[in-house]
PATOR-140446 format. One line per field, with one value per residue (C-alpha): residue number from 1; residue in three letters; x, y, z. Coordinates in steps of 0.2 Angstrom, whole numbers, always signed. Each point is the difference from the previous one (the first is absolute). Example, Ala and Ser with C-alpha at 12.3 -4.5 7.8 and 13.67 -1.06 7.14 Angstrom:
BEGIN
seq: c(1; 2)
type: c(ALA; SER)
xx: c(+62; +6)
yy: c(-22; +17)
zz: c(+39; -3)
***
This chain:
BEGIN
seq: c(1; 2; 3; 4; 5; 6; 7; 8; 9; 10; 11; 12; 13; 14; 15; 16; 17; 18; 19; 20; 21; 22; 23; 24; 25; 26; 27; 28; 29; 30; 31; 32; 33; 34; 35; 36; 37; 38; 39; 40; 41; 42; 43; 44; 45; 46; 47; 48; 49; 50; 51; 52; 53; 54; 55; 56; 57; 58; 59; 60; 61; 62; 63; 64; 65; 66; 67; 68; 69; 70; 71; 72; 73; 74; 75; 76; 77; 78; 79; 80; 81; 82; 83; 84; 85; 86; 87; 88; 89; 90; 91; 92; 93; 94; 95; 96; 97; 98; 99; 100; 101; 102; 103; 104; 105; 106; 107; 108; 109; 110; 111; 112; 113; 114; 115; 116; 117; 118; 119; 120; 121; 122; 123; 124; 125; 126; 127; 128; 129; 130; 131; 132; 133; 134; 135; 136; 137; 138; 139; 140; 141; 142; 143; 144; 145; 146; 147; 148; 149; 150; 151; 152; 153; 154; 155; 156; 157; 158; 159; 160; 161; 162; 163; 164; 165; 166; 167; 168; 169; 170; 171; 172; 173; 174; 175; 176; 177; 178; 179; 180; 181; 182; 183; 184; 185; 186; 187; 188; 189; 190; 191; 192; 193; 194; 195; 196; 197; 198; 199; 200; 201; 202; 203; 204; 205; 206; 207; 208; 209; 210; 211; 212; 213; 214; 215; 216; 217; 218; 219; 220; 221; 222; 223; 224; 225; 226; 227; 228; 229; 230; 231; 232; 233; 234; 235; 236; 237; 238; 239; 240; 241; 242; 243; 244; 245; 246; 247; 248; 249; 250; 251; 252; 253; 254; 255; 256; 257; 258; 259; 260; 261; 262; 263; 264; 265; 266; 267; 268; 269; 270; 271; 272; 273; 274; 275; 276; 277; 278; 279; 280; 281; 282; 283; 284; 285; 286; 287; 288; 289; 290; 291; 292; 293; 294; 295; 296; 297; 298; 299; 300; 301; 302; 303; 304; 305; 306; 307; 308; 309; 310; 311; 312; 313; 314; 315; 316; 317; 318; 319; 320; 321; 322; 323; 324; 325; 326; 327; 328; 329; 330; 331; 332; 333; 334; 335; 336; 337; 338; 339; 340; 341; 342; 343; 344; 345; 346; 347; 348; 349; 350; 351; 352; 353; 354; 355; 356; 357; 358; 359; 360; 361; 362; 363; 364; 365; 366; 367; 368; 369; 370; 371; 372; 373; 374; 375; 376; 377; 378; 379; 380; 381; 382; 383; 384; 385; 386; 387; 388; 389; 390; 391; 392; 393; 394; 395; 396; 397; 398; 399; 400; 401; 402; 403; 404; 405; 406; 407; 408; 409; 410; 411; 412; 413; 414; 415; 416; 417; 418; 419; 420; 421; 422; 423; 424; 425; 426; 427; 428; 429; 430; 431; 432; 433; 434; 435; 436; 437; 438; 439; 440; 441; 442; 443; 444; 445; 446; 447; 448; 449; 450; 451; 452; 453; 454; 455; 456; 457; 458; 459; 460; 461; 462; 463; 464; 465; 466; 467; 468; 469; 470; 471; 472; 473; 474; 475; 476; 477; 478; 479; 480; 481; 482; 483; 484; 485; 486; 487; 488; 489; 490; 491; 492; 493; 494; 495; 496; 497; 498; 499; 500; 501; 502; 503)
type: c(UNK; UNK; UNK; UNK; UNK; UNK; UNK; UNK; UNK; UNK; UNK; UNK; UNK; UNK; UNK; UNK; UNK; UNK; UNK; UNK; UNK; UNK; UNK; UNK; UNK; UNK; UNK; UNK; UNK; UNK; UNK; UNK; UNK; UNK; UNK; UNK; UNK; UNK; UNK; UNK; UNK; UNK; UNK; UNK; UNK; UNK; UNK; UNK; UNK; UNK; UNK; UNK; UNK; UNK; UNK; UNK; UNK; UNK; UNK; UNK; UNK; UNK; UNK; UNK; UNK; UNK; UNK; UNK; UNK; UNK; UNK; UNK; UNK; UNK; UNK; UNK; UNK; UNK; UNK; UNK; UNK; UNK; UNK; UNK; UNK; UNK; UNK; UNK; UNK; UNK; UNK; UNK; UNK; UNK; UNK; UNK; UNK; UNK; UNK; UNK; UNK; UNK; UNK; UNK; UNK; UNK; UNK; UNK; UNK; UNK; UNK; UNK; UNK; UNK; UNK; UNK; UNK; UNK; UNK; UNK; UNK; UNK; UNK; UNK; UNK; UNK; UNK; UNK; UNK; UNK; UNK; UNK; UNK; UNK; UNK; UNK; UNK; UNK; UNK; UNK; UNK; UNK; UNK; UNK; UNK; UNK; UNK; UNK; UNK; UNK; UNK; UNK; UNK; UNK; UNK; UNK; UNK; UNK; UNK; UNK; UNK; UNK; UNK; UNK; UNK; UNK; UNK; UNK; UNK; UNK; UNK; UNK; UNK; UNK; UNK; UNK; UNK; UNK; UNK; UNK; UNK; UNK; UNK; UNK; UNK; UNK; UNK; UNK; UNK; UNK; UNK; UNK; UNK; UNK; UNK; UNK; UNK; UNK; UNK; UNK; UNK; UNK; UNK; UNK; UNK; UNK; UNK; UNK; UNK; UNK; UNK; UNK; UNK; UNK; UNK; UNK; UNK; UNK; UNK; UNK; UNK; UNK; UNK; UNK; UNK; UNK; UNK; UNK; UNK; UNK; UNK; UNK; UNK; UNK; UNK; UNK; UNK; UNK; UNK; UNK; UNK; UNK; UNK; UNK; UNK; UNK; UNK; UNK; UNK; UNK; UNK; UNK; UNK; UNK; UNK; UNK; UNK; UNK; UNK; UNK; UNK; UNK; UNK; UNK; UNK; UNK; UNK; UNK; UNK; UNK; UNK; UNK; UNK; UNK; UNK; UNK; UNK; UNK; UNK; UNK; UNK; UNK; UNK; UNK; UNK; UNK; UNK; UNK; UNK; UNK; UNK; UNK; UNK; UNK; UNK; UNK; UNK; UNK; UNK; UNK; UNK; UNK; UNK; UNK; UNK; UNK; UNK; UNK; UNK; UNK; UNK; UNK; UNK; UNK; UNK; UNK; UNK; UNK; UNK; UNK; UNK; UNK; UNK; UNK; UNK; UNK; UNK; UNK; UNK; UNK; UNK; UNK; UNK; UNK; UNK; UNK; UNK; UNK; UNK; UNK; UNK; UNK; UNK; UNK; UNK; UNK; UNK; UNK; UNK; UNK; UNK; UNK; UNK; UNK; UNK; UNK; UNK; UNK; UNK; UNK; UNK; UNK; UNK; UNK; UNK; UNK; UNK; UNK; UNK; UNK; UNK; UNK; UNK; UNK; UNK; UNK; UNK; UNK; UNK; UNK; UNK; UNK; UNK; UNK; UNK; UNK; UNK; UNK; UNK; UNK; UNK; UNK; UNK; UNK; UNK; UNK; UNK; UNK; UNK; UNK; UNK; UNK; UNK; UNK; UNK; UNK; UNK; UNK; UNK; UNK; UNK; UNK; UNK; UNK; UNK; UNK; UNK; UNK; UNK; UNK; UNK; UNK; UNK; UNK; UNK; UNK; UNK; UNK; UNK; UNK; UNK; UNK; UNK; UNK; UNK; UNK; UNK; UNK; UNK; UNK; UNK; UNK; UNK; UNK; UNK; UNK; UNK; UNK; UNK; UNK; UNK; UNK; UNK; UNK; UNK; UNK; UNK; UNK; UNK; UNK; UNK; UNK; UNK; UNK; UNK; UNK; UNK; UNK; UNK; UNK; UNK; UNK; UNK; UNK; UNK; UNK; UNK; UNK; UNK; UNK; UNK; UNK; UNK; UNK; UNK; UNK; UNK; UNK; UNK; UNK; UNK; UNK; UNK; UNK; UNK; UNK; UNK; UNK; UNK; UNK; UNK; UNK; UNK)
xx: c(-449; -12; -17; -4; +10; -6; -18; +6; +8; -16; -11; +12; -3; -17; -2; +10; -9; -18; -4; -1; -14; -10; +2; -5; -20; -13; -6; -11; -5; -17; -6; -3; +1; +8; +13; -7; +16; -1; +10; +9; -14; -7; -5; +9; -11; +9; +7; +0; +16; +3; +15; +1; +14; -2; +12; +14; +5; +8; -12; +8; +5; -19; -2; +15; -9; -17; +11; +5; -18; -4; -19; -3; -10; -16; +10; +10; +6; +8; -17; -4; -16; -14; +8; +1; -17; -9; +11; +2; -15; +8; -10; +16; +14; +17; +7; +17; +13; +11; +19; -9; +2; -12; +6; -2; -15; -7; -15; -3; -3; -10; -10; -4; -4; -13; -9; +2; -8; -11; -12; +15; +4; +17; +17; +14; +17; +17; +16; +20; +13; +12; +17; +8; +10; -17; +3; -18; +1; -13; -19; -15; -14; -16; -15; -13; -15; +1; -12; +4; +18; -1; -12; +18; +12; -3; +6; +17; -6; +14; -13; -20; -10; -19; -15; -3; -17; -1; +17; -8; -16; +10; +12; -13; -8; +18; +11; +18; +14; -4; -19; -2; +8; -10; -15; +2; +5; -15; -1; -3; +14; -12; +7; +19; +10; +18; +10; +14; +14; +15; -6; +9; +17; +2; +18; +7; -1; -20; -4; +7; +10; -11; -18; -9; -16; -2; -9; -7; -14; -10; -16; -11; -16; -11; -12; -14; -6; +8; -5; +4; +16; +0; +18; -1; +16; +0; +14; +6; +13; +15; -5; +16; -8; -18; +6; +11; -13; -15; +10; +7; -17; -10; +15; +5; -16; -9; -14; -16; -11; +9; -5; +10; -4; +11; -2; +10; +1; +4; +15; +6; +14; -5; +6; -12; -16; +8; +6; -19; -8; +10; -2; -20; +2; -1; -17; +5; +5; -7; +5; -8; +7; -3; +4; +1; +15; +10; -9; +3; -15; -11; +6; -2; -18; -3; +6; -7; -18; -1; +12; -10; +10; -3; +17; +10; +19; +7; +18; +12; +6; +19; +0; +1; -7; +13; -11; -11; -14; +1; -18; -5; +11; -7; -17; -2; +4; -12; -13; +0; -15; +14; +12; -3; +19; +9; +19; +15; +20; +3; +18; +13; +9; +16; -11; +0; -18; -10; -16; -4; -12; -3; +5; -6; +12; +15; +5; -9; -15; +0; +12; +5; +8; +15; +0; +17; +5; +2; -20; +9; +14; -3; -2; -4; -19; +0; +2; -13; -1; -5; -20; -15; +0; -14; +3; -10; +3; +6; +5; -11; +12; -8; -14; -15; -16; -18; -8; -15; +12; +7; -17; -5; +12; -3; +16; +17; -3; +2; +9; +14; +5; +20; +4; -7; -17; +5; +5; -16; -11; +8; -4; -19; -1; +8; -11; -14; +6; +10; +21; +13; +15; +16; +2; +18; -1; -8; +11; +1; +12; -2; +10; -6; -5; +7; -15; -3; +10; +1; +4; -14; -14; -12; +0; -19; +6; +10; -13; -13; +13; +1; -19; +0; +15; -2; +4; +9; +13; +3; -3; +6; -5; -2; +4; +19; +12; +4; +19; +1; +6; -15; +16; -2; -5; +14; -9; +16; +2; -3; +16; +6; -11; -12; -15; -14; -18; -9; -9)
yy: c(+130; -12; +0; +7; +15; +2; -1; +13; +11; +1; +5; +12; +8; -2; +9; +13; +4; -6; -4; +18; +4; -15; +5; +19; -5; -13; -15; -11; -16; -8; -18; +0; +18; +15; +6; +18; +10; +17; +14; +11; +10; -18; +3; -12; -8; +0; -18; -9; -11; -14; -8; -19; -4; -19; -1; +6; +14; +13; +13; +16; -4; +1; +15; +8; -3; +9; +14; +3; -1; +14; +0; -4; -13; -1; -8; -13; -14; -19; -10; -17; +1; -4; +16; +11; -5; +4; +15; +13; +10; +2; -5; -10; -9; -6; -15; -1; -11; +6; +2; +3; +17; +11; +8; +20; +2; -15; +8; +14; -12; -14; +14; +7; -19; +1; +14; -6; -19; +8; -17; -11; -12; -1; +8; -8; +5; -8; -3; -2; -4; +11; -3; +9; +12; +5; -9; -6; -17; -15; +11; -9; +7; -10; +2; +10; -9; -18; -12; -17; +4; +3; -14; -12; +11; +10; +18; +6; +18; +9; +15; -1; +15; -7; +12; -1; -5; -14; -8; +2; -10; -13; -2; -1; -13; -9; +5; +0; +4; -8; -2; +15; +7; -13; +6; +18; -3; -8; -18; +14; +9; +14; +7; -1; +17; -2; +12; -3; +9; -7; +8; -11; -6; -16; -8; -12; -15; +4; -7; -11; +1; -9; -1; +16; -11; -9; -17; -8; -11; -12; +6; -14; +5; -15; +5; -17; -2; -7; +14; -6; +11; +6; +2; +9; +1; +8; -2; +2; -16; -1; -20; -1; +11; -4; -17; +2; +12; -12; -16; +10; +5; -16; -11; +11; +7; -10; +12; -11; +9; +8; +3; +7; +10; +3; +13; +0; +15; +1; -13; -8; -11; -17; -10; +11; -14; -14; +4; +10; -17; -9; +14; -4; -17; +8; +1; +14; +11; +9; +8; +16; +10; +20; +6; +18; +12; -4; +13; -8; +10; -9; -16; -2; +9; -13; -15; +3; +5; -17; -7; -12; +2; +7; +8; +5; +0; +10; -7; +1; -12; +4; -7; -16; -5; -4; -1; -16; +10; +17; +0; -3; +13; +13; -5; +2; +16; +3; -7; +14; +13; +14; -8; +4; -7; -9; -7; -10; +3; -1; -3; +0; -18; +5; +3; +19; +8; +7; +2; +2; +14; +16; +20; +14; +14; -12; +3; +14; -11; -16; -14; -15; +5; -14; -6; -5; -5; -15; -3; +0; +16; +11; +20; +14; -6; -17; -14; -6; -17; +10; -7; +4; +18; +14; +7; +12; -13; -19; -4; -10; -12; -11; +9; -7; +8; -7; -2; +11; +14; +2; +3; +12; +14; -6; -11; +7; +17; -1; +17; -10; -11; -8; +9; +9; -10; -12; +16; +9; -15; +0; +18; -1; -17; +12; +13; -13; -3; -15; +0; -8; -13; -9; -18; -3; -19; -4; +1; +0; +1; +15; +1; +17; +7; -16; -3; +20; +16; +11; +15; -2; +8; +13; +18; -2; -10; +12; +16; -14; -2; +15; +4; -16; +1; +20; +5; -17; +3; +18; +3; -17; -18; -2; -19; +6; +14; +17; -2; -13; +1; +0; -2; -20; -13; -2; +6; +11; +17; +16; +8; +18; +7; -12; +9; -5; -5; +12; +14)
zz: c(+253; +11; -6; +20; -3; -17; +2; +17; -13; -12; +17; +4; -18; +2; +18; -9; -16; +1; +17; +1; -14; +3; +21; -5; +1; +6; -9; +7; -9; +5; -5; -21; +1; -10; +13; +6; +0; +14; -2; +10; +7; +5; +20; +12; +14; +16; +2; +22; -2; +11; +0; +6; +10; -1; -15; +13; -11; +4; +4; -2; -17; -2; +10; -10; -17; +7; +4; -15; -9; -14; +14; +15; +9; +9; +14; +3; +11; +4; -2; -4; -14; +13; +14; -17; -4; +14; +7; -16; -6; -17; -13; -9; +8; -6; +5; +0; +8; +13; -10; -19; -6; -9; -16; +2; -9; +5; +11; -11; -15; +11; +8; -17; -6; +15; -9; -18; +8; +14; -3; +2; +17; -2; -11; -4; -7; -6; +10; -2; +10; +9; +9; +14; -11; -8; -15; -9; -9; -6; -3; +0; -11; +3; -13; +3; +10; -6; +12; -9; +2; +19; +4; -5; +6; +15; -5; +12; +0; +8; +4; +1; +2; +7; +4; +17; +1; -12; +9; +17; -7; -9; +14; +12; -9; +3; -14; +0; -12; -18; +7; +6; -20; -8; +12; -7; -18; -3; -9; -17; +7; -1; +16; -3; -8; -5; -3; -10; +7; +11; +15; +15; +3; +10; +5; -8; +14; -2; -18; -9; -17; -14; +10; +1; +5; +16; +3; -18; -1; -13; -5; -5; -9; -1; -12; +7; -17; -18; -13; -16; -7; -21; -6; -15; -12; -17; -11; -17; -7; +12; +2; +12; +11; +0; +2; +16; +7; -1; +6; +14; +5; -2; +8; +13; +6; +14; +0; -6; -8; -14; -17; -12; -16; -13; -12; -18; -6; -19; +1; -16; +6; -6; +16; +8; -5; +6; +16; +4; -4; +13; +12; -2; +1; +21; +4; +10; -16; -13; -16; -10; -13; +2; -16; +2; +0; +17; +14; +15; +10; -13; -2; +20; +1; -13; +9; +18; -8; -5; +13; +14; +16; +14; +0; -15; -2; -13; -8; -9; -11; +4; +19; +6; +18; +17; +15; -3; +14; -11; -3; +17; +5; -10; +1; +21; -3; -15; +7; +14; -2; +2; -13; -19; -12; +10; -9; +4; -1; -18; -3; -16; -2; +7; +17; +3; +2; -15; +10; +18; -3; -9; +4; -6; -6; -6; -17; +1; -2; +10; +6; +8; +16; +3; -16; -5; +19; +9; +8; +18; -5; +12; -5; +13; -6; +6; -15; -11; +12; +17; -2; -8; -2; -6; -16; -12; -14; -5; -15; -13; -6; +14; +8; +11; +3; +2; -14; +9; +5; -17; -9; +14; -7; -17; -3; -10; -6; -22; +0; +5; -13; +5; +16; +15; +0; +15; +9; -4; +5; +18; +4; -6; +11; +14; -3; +3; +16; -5; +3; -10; +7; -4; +8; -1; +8; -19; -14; -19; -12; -12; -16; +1; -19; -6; -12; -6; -2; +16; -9; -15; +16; -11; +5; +4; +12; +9; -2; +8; +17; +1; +1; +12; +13; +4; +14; +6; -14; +4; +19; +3; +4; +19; +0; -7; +7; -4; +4; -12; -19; -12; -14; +1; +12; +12; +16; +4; +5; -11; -5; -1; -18; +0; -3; +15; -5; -6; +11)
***
């Protein structure tokens, strides 16, 4: 079977055993935000829809689909946005393109979507294709409201929802298409709601096969200054490792100022001495021994209370650096009042992703979604090489944050003494009203665990996640997607007896 017929054949199971229970109520993911989840009873707004004949659709596709809505519509009408705009009275208006269909329920669940996120500016919803004999291939499920991400690739919404008077303002003002989104969303993405349901059908001829996301651009951050940057690595013998990791950074970096403090935690392998005293030899390293049982909470609240820089990088001493500008990279976007951890594409030797950001929910827990793909594989969630992207959390096996930021919410929590305390550190930084990114154009190397046992975690650990994550591990994380496996990190589709996130 080609791969096109067999992804075709796995949408076909899902459209058939869990589209249906995850299509049965409204979710609405808002920026950082538990999803709020309506029920039935959920009151619909009456929804204007305008459909734009530009695309040179066929209309009555359009008008067909309408039809056949579980509500009915405020009115409706062939508009381009500006005649919509200033002709309905409804408070919300769809825009849709002439020749796109709408799913059946698709104003019932935007119009409920409009009550859940009455304060929003504009919804947004998720897309597939359809051909002529009504067959449904190739979905696209976008993230919940993801700023950084839309600022390098202009979102293809197949179907926008705006309020009426905030689009009149902003198009007034002269906003068009991605502006006039962008204009609403809000540079927060305060504004923007998505709901997470394929909600529109487009033709095939109208989107391509591999890029859900039109138009990408570089976002350059200069930051105008030099802060100085603190690299802290703790490690314990291993001197292959430690080795490769600091000569990788020191040779490879082309970041300045850079110091780097290394902290030995209890090792006892004799080549450890000799290869420390060479590494200080480099006036930009240091060496201090933390003698007490490994906690890595404390050993890094240890390390950045006496650490000078302006930011800190916390590393681990199984990675080795690629991208010579990595730390320019990540410090533009640290730098940024808004921007609390900010980490790179951490990827195993053979090239596959380990890291491009963390979700809540997978495992049961939290996950790596991609991990174990090619960085540019696509999934019906994009690939893990698509830009920067918003996240709950980042992984601290190479982690940035100012130095100022991090002692605001009081640093690594010492509940956690192995696992969960990056995760836990991004959502008080978030909850301080500072959000977390991936850069995928900087890249490491991660032997992931090379240096300690993944599976020797303490229980106190896991009770000390669960206190933390909350809600985002049982409603859901809106940066992923309910119709995706939380069974491992593969970003495909939920299968039949799956069990979905928690209510």
């Amino acid at each position: 079977m080609s791969r096109a017929l067999e992804g075709r054949a796995r949408y076909g199971a899902f459209r058939r055993h869990v589209e249906p229970e995850i299509a049965s109520s409204t979710r609405v993911h808002r920026f950082a935000a538990v999803p709020e989840i309506g029920s039935r009873a959920t009151a619909a707004v009456a929804l204007a829809v305008a459909i734009d004949p530009s695309g040179g659709g066929d209309g009555e596709v359009t008008q067909a689909s309408l039809r056949g809505q579980t509500v009915g519509c405020a009115d409706t009408g062939e508009y381009s946005i500006v005649r919509a705009l200033q002709e309905s009275r409804a408070p919300w208006i769809v825009l849709i393109r002439s020749g796109d269909r709408l799913a059946p329920t698709a104003l019932e669940r935007l119009g409920q979507a409009a009550t859940l996120a009455s304060d929003a500016a504009v919804i947004t919803c998720d897309d597939d294709i359809i051909d002529r004999k009504g067959r449904r291939s190739r979905p696209v499920l976008h993230p919940g409201p993801s700023p950084d991400l839309w600022l390098e690739r202009n979102p293809d919404f197949a179907l926008v929802v705006v309020a009426r008077a905030a689009a009149l303002a902003a198009s007034g003002a002269g906003g068009q298409g991605w502006s006039l989104f962008s204009c609403l969303a809000g540079r927060d993405g305060a504004g923007h709601a998505h709901v997470p349901l394929v909600l529109c059908h487009r033709p095939g001829s109208r989107r391509g096969a591999s890029q859900p996301e039109s138009g990408e651009r570089r976002v350059r951050r200069p930051s105008g200054r030099e802060p100085s940057v603190e690299v802290i690595v703790a490690f314990r013998d291993r001197p292959q490792l430690l080795e490769r990791c600091v000569r990788s950074l020191l040779e490879r970096s082309t970041y300045e100022r850079l110091r780097l403090r290394l902290v030995d935690n209890r090792s006892t392998d004799p080549r450890l001495a000799p290869l420390t005293e060479r590494l200080e030899k480099d006036s930009r390293v240091s060496v201090e021994a933390d003698g007490r049982p490994f906690h890595f909470s404390a050993l890094m609240n240890g390390a950045a209370a006496r650490a000078k820089g302006d930011l800190l990088v916390f590393l681990n001493n199984d990675t080795e650096v690629l991208s010579p500008g990595w730390i320019e990279e990540l410090l533009g976007e640290a730098l940024r009042p808004e921007v609390g951890a900010v980490a790179p594409m951490l990827l195993y030797p053979d090239g596959r992703v380990q890291h491009a950001g963390v979700a809540l929910g997978i495992h049961g827990w939290a996950g790596h979604p991609f991990a174990g793909l090619k960085p540019e594989e696509r999934t019906p969630f994009g690939s893990a090489g698509d830009g920067t992207r918003n996240w709950m959390a980042v992984s601290a096996a190479c982690m940035m944050v100012e130095k100022r930021k991090f002692d605001e919410v009081g640093g690594f929590d010492e509940s956690f003494a192995v696992g969960g305390g990056d995760v836990d550190l991004c959502l008080r930084l978030t909850a301080a009203g500072y959000r977390s990114l991936c850069v995928p154009r900087a890249r490491l190397i991660h032997d992931e665990s090379a240096s300690r046992d993944p599976r020797r975690v303490p229980a106190g650990d896991f009770e000390a996640s669960r206190r933390s994550y909350g809600a985002f591990r049982t409603v859901g994380d809106p940066f992923y997607h309910p119709a995706l496996t939380l069974q491992d990190t593969t970003c495909r589709l939920r299968t039949a007896g799956e069990p979905p996130p928690p209510p």
